[in-house]
C-alpha positions, 0 to 999 in steps of 0.5 A: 293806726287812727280812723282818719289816718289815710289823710296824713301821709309822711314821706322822707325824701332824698332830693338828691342831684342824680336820684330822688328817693322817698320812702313811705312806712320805712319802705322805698317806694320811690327810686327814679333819677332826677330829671323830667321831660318837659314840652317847650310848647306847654309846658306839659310833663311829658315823662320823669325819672326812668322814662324821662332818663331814656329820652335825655340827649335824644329829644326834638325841638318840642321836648326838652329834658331838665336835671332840675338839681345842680350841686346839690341844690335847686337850679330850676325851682318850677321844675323840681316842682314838678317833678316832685309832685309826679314822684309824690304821685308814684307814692301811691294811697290816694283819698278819693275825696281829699289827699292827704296832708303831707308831713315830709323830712327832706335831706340838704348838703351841709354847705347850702345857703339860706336862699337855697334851703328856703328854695327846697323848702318851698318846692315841697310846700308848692307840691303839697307839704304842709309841714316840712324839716330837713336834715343835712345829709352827713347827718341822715347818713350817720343815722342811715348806717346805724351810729348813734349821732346823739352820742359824745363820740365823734364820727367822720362821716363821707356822703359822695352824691351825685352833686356835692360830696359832704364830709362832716365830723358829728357828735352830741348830734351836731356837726362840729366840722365839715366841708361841701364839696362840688366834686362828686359823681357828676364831676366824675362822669364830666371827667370820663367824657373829656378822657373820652373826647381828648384819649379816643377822639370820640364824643359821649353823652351823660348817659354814657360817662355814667355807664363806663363809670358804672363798670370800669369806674376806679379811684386805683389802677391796681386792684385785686379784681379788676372788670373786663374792658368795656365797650363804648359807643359814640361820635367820631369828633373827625369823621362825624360818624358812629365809633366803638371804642375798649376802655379799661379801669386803668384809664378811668383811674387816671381820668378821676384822679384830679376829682379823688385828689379834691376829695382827698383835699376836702377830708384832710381839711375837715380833719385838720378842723376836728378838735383833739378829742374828737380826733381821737374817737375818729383814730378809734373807729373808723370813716363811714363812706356813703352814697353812690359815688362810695361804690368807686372800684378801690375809693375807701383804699386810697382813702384810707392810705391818704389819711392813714386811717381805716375807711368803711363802705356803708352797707347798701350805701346809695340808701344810707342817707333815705333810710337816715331821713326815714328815721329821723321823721319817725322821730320828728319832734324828739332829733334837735338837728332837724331844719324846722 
């Protein structure tokens, strides 16, 4: 480690719709939801992440919270600013007389347009980046779950995040085909407050959609270990006043079916995309799910019985894409599919 080392600081982050990773030494030192509370008057940062989370659908007028990330990408550029440059602050190993020139890769869904990378790309300049890459996300989950993405053999990757779900077949470390969905865990957590409001009667926040899916969220209605019934708490839409109600992962099942079907959709599409020999190295392995939409109750069986071929769950699938990302800045100058 060089005299001056304290100066440089590199981040690899994962910008993603419901959570912001960073790591820093291959170490994650960041983990927060993506959302900041922010004071309508000042504009002041009131709170971001965990804290910013406890306050969503209960502030006043003087405080708003705002998921600065929709789809995958940058809805609310000064936000997500913002927002960066506190969990950057979280990073830790300030200089007391200058801060450290920032080096990052950040990860982007494969489908995103010019106008919004260059929006990801100047939200790190504007929070203290003076170089930045980026890498497509299927791409940084190949490398996250341990596949040599530089190799000729294909690989069919599947990242369900919060915004988008990105499926892509690599090889020779490209992408060859894919496809970017805008269906994945906060499309899932939308399906759970409408099952909610039209089955029970009963209105639920984010939040709340995002804890039934969390423990009685299944892409099956007949699984081998089923989770108890879980009790929710909302808002009578009738009577106006607080209401519990019992859900089970049978009705959940049946809440996300028309979102599953759309992943099921998008992966055959890709597939139909994928050229012979390719197809053949994918019929050898098998398909890689990642991100935190991969943790569904029975999502890699119905899967696999769609496409008639075996489906994986990545180890500690939430990370796979942070630990891909952390990886290809180590080998910032050596990766050709790193976004200069």
């Amino acid at each position: 480690m060089g005299l001056f080392s304290f100066l440089n600081k590199e981040l690899a982050i994962d910008l993603g719709t419901a959570n912001t990773l960073i790591l820093h030494n291959d170490k994650v030192v960041v983990d927060e939801p993506s959302i900041i509370a922010i004071d309508r008057d000042s504009g002041e940062v009131k709170a971001v992440g965990r804290k910013a989370l406890m306050m969503h659908g209960k502030t006043h007028e003087h405080i708003k919270t705002i998921r600065p990330l929709k789809d995958g990408v940058i809805a609310d550029f000064q936000s997500t600013e913002k927002m960066l440059r506190e969990f950057i602050k979280m990073t830790g190993s300030k200089s007391f007389f200058m801060p450290p020139s920032l080096k990052m890769v950040i990860c982007i869904p494969s489908g995103i347009t010019e106008v919004e990378e260059r929006a990801v790309r100047d939200s790190a300049e504007q929070s203290g980046a003076k170089e930045v890459r980026m890498i497509h996300e299927p791409m940084a989950a190949a490398i996250g779950i341990g596949i040599d993405v530089l190799d000729a053999n294909g690989n069919l990757i599947i990242d369900i995040g919060g915004g988008t779900s990105e499926i892509a077949v690599l090889a020779l470390g490209g992408i060859v085909a894919n496809k970017s969905v805008k269906t994945a865990g906060d499309e899932f957590n939308y399906d759970i407050q409408e099952h909610m409001r039209i089955k029970h009667n009963i209105a639920i926040g984010e939040t709340t959609a995002e804890q039934i899916k969390i423990n009685v969220g299944s892409a099956i209605e007949d699984l081998e270990n089923p989770p108890e019934e879980y009790e929710v708490y909302g808002r009578d839409l009738l009577l106006g006043i607080p209401k519990s109600v019992k859900v089970n992962h049978r009705e959940i099942a049946q809440a996300l079916n028309q979102s599953i079907s759309k992943i099921e959709a998008a992966v055959i599409n890709v597939l139909a995309q994928t050229p012979p020999e390719l197809s053949s190295d994918i019929l050898k392995t098998v398909i890689y799910l990642a991100g935190g939409g991969s943790l569904l109750r029975g999502l890699d069986k119905r899967l696999s019985k769609k496409v008639e071929l075996a489906v994986h769950v990545a180890e500690d699938p939430l990370k796979s894409v942070a630990r891909g990302t952390a990886i290809a800045l180590r080998n910032f100058d050596k990766f050709p599919f790193l976004i200069k």
